[in-house]
C-alpha positions, 0 to 999 in steps of 0.5 A: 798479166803485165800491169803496165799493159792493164794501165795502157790498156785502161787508157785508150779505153777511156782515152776518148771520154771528154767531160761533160756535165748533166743532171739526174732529173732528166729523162734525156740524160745518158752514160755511155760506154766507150766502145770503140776499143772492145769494151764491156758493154755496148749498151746504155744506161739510162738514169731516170729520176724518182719522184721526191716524195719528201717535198712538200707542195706550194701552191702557186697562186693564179692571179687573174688577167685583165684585159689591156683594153680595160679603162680604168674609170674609178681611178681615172676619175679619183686621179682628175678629181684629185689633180682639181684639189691640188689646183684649188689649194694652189691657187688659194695658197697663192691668193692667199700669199698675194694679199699677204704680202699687199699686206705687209712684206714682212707677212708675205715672206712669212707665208711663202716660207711656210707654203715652201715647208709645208711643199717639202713636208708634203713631198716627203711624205709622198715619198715615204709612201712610195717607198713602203709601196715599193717595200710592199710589192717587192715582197709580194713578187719575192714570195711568188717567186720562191713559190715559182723557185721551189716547183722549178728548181733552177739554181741560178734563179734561186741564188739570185733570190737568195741573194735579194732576201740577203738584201731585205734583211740587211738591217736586221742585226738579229739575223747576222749569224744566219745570214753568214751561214747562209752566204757560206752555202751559196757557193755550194753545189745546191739545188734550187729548190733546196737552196730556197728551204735553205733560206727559209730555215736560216731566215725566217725561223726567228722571225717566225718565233717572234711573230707567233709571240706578237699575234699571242701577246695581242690577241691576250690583251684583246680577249682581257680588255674586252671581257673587262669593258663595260661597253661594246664600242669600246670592243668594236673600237679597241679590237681594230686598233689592235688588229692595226697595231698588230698588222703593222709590228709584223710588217716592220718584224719582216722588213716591208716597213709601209707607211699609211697608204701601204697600211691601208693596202696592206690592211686589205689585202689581209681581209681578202685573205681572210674572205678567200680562206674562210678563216673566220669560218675556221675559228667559228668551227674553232670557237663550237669545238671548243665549246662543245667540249663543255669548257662553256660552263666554266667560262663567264658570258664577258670572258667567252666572248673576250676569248671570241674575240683574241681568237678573231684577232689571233686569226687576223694575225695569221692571215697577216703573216701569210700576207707579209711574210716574204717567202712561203711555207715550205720548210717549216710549219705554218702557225696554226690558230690552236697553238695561238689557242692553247697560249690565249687560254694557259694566259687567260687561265693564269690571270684568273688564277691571279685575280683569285689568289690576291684577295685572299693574299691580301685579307691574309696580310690584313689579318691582325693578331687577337689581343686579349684584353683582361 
């Protein structure tokens, strides 16, 4: 056969076919064949997509929906309550700098300084505030969104998600190489959802090391200094400032950076974490394992309720990682509290070992030689 008649052939075979985009995960979507010229077939080819059984499931959180009628009483009454102080410190302030300057002049002028500085201390201190407010409610809609992005799969929602954690980690040196790669796939033809793990795996994988280091270094220093204290304030008291401690150098390892109000948010928003999840059920069930397997006898009262307590502060941790963190677990594995475990004990074991080797090191060193006397 003629191959130049093939070629022509071929042409007005497929001549009429313009080009057209669609993807696979649709059930709408069809490949048909031109026809129209005596074709090989006159029926369609339907593409189905088959179910990923390699994603991983996110689980989105429902959050509850008030009503818009609702009156808010207890705020309104803090915010009127809280406008009457603001009035009186005011007013006195300005009595206050009233009979300064009957006083002297030189006294008033002093005193209306000092209430201006004392303003613009005041103002940006309030700003701050606002500002790791906004820090915090942003990462808690960028988390909800990459959840809501990983079950939908859109692509162009996805790259702009990409781009805002881009944004977030703007001041963190540490992840320039990761964020270069991750700018050079977002040209890439990507799905959504893969475009997210993508992310995830280029981002946070060492901040994920570092907080796992943190929450351990912590919950070691809890269970040494409370199996070493002698009064059980002294726990009570050193465990929440550890637990604030902690909350906040994994708030500034993840960029949200609050202030003292976005603290104390922050703060509760982990404990209903906890209260929701059961974690301190969890590390009880934790602590009874560990100690049904007999480890108990080896271990002294004071040193099995320091191991209680990092334990309780490891947990706290990781409710505060599940918190702060501004993306979810899709693509890498979720800190579980027997790895903080396993660090907590091989420490506290090695300390022990220490304690134990020095006083023999040191009789050692004292050891004189005999001298025999004739």
């Amino acid at each position: 056969m003629n191959k130049a008649y093939v070629s022509k052939t071929y042409m007005n075979t497929w001549q009429h076919r313009a080009p057209a985009a669609f993807r696979l995960d649709r059930d709408g979507a069809m490949v048909r064949l031109n026809t129209e010229t005596g074709g090989a077939s006159g029926q369609a080819l339907q593409l189905q997509a088959e179910p990923d059984f390699d994603a991983e499931i996110v689980m989105l959180r429902d959050l509850p929906r008030s009503s818009r009628r609702r009156v808010r009483w207890g705020a309104l009454f803090l915010s009127a309550l809280g406008g009457l102080v603001l009035l009186a410190a005011g007013m006195a302030v300005s009595s206050l700098i009233a009979d300064l300057f009957q006083y002297n002049r030189g006294l008033g002028w002093l005193g209306l300084a000092l209430a201006g500085l004392a303003a613009l201390s005041l103002m940006a201190v309030a700003i701050r505030e606002t500002m790791g407010l906004l820090r915090l409610a942003t990462v808690e809609k960028l988390r909800d969104r990459a959840a809501t992005m990983i079950v939908s799969d859109d692509r162009v929602e996805a790259r702009a998600l990409v781009h805002q954690f881009l944004h977030l980690t703007r001041r963190m040196p540490h992840l320039a190489r990761s964020r270069a790669n991750l700018q050079s796939h977002l040209a890439e033809i990507i799905d959504g959802a893969d475009l997210v793990r993508l992310a995830e795996r280029e981002l946070m994988t060492s901040l994920d090391q570092q907080a796992r280091t943190i929450i351990a270094t912590a919950a070691t220093r809890v269970s040494v200094v409370t199996a070493l204290s002698p009064r059980a304030v002294i726990d009570v008291l050193y465990v929440l400032a550890s637990a604030l401690a902690l909350l906040r150098q994994l708030a500034f390892l993840y960029g949200v950076r609050p202030g003292t109000v976005g603290l104390v948010r922050l703060a509760r928003l982990v404990v209903v974490h906890l209260g929701i999840t059961g974690g301190l059920a969890s590390s009880d069930s934790l602590i009874q394992q560990l100690l049904g397997h007999g480890i108990a006898a080896k271990l002294s009262a004071r040193l099995g309720e320091g191991v209680l307590n990092g334990l309780v502060t490891a947990r706290f941790g990781l409710a505060a990682l599940d918190v702060i963190r501004p993306m979810p677990f899709a693509a890498l594995s979720r800190p579980t509290l027997r790895d903080i475990m396993n660090e907590l004990l091989r420490s506290l074991g090695d300390r022990a070992d220490d304690q134990q080797c020095s006083p023999q090191s040191d009789a050692d060193h004292d050891e004189s030689p005999l001298i025999a006397v004739p």
